[in-house]
Biotite code that builds the C-alpha atoms (Angstrom):
import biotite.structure as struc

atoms = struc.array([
    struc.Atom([-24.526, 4.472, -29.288], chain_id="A", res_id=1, res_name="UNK", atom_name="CA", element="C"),
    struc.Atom([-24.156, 2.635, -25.872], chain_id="A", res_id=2, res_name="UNK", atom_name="CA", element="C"),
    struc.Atom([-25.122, -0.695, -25.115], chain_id="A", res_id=3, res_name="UNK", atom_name="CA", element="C"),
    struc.Atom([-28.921, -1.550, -23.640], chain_id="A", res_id=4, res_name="UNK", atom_name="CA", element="C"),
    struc.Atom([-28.868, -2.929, -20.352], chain_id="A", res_id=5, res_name="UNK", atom_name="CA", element="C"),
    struc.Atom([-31.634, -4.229, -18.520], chain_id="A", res_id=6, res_name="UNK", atom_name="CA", element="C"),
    struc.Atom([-31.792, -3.751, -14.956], chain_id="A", res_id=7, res_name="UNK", atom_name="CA", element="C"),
    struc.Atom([-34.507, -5.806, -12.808], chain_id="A", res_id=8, res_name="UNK", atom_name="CA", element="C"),
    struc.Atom([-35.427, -3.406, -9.680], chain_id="A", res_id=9, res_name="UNK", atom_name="CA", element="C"),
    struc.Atom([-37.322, -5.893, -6.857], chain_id="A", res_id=10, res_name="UNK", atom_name="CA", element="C"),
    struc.Atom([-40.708, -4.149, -6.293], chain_id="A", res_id=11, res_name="UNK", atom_name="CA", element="C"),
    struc.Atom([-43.233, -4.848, -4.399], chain_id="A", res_id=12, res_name="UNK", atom_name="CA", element="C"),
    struc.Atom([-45.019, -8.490, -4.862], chain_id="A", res_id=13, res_name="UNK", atom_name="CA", element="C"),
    struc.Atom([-48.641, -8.229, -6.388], chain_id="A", res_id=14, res_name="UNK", atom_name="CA", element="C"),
    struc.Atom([-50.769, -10.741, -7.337], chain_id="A", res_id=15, res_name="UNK", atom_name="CA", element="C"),
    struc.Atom([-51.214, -12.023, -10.580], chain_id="A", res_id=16, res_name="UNK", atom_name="CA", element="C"),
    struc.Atom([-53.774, -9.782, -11.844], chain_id="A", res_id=17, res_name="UNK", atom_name="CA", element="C"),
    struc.Atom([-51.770, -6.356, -10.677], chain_id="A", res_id=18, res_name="UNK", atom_name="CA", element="C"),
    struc.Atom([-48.165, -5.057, -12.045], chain_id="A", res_id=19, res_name="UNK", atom_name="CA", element="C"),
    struc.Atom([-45.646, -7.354, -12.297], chain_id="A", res_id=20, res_name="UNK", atom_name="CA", element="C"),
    struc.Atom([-43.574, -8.443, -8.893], chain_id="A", res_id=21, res_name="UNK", atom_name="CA", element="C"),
    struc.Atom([-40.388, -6.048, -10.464], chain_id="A", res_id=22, res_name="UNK", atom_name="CA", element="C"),
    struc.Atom([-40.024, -2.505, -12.379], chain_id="A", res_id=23, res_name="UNK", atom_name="CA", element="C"),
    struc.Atom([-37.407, -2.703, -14.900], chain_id="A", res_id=24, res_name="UNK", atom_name="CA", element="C"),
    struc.Atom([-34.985, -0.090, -15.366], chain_id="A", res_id=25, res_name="UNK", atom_name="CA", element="C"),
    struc.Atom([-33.275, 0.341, -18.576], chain_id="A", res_id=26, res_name="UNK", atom_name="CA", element="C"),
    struc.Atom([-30.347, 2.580, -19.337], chain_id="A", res_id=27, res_name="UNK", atom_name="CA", element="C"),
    struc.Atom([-27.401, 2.604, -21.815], chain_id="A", res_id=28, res_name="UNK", atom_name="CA", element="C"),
    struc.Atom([-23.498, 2.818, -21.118], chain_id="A", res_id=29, res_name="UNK", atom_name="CA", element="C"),
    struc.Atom([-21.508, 5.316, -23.110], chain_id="A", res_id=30, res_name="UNK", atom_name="CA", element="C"),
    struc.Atom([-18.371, 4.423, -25.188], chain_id="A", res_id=31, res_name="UNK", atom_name="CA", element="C"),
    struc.Atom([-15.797, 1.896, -22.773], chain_id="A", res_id=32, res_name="UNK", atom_name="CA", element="C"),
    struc.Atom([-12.350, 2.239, -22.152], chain_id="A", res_id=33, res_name="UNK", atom_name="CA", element="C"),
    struc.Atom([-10.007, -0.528, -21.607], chain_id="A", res_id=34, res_name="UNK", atom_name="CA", element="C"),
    struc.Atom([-8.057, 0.255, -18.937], chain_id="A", res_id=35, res_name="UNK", atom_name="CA", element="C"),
    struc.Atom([-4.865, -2.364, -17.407], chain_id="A", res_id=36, res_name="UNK", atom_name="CA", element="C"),
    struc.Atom([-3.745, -1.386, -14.109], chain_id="A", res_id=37, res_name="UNK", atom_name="CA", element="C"),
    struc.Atom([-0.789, -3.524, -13.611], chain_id="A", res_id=38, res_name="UNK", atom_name="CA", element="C"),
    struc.Atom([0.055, -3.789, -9.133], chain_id="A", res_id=39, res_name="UNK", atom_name="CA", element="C"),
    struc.Atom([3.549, -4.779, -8.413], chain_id="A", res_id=40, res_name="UNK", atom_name="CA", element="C"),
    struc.Atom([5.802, -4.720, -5.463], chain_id="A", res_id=41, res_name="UNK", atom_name="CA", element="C"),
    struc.Atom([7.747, -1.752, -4.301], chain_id="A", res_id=42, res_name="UNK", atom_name="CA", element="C"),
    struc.Atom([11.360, -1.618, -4.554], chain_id="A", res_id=43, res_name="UNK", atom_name="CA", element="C"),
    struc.Atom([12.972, -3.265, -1.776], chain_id="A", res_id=44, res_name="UNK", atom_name="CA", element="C"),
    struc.Atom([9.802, -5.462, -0.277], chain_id="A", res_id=45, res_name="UNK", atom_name="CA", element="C"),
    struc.Atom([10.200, -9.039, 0.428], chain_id="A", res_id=46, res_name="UNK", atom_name="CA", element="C"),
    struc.Atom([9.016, -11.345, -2.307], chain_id="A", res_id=47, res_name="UNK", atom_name="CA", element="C"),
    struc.Atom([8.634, -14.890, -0.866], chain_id="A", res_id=48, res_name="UNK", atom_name="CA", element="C"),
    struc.Atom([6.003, -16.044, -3.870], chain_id="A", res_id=49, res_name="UNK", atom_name="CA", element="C"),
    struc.Atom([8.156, -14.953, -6.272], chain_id="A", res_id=50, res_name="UNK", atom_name="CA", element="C"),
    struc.Atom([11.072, -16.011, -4.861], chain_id="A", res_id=51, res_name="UNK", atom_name="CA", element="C"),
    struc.Atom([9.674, -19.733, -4.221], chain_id="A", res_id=52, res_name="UNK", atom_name="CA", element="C"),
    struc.Atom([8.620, -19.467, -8.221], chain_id="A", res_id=53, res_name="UNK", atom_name="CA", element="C"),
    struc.Atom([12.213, -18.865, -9.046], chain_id="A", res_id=54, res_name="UNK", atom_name="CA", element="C"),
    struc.Atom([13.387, -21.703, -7.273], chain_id="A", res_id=55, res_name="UNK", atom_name="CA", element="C"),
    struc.Atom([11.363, -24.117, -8.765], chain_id="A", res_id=56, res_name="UNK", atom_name="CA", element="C"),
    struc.Atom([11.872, -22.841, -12.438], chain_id="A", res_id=57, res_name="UNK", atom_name="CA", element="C"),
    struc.Atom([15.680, -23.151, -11.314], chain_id="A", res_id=58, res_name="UNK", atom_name="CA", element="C"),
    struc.Atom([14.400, -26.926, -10.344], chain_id="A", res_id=59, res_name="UNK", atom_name="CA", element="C"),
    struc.Atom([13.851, -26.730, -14.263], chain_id="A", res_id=60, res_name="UNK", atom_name="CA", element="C"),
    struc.Atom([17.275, -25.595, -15.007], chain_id="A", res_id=61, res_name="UNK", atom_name="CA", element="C"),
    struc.Atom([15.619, -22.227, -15.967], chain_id="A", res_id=62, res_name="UNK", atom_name="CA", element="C"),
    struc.Atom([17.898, -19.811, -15.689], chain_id="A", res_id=63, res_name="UNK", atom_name="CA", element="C"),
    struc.Atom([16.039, -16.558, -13.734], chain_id="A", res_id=64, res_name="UNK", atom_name="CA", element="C"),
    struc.Atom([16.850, -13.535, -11.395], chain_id="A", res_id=65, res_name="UNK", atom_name="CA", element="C"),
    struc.Atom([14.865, -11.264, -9.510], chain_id="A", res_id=66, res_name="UNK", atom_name="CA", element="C"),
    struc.Atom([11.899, -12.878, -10.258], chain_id="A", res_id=67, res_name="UNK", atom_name="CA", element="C"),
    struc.Atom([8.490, -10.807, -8.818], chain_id="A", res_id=68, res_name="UNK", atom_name="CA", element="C"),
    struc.Atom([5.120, -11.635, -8.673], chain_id="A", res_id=69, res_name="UNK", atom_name="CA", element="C"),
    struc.Atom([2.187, -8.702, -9.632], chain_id="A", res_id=70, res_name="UNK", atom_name="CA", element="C"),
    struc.Atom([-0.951, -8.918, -10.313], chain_id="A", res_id=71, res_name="UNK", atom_name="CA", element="C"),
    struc.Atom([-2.695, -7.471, -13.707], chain_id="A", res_id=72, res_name="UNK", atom_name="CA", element="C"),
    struc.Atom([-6.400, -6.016, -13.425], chain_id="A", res_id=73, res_name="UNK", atom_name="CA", element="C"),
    struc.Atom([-7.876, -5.096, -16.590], chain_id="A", res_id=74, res_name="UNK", atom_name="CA", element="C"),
    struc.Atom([-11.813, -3.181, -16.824], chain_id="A", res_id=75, res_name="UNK", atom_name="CA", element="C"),
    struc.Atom([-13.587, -1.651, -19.155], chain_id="A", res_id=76, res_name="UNK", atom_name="CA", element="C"),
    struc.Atom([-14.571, 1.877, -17.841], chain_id="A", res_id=77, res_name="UNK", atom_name="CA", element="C"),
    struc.Atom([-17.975, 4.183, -19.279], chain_id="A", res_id=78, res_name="UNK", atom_name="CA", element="C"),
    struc.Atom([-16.155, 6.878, -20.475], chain_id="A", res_id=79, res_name="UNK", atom_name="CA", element="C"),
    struc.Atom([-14.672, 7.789, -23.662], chain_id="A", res_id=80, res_name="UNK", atom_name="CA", element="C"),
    struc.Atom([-12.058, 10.105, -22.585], chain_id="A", res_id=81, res_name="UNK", atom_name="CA", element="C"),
    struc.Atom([-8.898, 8.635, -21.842], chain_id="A", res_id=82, res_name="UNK", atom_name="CA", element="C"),
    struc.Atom([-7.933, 11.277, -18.753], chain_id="A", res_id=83, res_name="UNK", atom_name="CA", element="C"),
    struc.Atom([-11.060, 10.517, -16.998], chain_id="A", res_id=84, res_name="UNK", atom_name="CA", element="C"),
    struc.Atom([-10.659, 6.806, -16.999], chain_id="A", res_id=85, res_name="UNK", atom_name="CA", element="C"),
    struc.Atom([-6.913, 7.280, -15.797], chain_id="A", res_id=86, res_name="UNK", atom_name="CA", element="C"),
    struc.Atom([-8.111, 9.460, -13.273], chain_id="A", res_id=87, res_name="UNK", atom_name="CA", element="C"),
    struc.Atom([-11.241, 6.949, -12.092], chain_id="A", res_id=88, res_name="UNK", atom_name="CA", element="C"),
    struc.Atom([-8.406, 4.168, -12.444], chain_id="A", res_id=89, res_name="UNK", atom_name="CA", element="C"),
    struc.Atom([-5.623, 5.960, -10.289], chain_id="A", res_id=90, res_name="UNK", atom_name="CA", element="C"),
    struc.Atom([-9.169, 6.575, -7.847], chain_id="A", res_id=91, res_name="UNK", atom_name="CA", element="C"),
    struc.Atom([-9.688, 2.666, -7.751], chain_id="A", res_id=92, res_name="UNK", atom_name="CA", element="C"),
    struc.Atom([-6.086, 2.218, -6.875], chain_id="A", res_id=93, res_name="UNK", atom_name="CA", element="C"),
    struc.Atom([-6.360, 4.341, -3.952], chain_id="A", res_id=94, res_name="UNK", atom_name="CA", element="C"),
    struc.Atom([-9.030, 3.241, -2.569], chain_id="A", res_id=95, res_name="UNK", atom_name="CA", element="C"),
    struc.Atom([-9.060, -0.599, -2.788], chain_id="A", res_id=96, res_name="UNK", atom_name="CA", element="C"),
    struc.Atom([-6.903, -2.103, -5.824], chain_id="A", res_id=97, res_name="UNK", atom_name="CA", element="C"),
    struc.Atom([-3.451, -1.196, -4.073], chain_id="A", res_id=98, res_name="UNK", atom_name="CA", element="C"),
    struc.Atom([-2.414, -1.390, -0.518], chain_id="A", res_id=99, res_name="UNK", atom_name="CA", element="C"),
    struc.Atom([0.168, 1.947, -0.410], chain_id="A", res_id=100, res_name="UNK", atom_name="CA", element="C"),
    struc.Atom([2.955, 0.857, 1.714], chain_id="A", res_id=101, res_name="UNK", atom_name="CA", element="C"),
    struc.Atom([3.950, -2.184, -0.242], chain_id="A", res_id=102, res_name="UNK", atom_name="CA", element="C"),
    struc.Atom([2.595, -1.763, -3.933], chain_id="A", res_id=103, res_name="UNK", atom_name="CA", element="C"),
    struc.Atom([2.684, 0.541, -6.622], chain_id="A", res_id=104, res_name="UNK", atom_name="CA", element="C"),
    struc.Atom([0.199, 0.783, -9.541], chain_id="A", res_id=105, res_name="UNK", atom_name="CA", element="C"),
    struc.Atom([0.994, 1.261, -13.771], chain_id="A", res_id=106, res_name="UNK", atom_name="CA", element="C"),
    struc.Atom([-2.150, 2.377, -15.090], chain_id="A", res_id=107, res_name="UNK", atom_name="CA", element="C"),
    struc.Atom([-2.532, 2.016, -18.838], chain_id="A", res_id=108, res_name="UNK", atom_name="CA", element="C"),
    struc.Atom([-5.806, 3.191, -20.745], chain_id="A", res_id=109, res_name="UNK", atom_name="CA", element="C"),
    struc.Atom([-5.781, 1.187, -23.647], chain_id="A", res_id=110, res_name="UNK", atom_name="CA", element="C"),
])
């Protein structure tokens, strides 16, 4: 069973006597996925973050390579089947969470 969520609509603003100043709207989530969409650069493009965070952990007399910066975005998506929330994942990606020419996405549903 999903979880209860209560959802204050603004309405229109009565007076005291009348309904109340909002209409609440309540509705329930199915089951959540987990799902980690991890962005990272493309093969190939220019790192300077990374490459200024390898430098100072050198500074450290850390000993690194290649070091790349990515970002990890993790959600929990209304669905309980795992091919749908890949599919509304890789949908995300494409729309907003990656920028194409520079960045690939690893989606994992969890």
């Amino acid at each position: 069973m999903g979880r209860w969520i209560l959802n204050a609509i603004a309405g229109n603003h009565g007076d005291l006597e009348g309904e109340p100043p909002f209409r609440a709207k309540i509705f329930t989530m199915g089951a959540l996925m987990k799902v980690r969409v991890l962005v990272s650069l493309k093969a190939g493009i220019l790192d300077p973050q990374g490459k200024a965070v390898e430098q100072g952990l050198h500074g450290f007399d850390f000993k690194v390579d290649h070091l790349r910066i990515g970002r990890l975005i993790e959600m929990d998506l209304p669905t309980h089947n795992p091919d749908e929330a890949r599919a509304q994942a890789q949908a995300m990606c494409d729309k907003l969470l990656v920028n194409p020419v520079m960045e690939k996405a690893t989606i994992e549903v969890l």
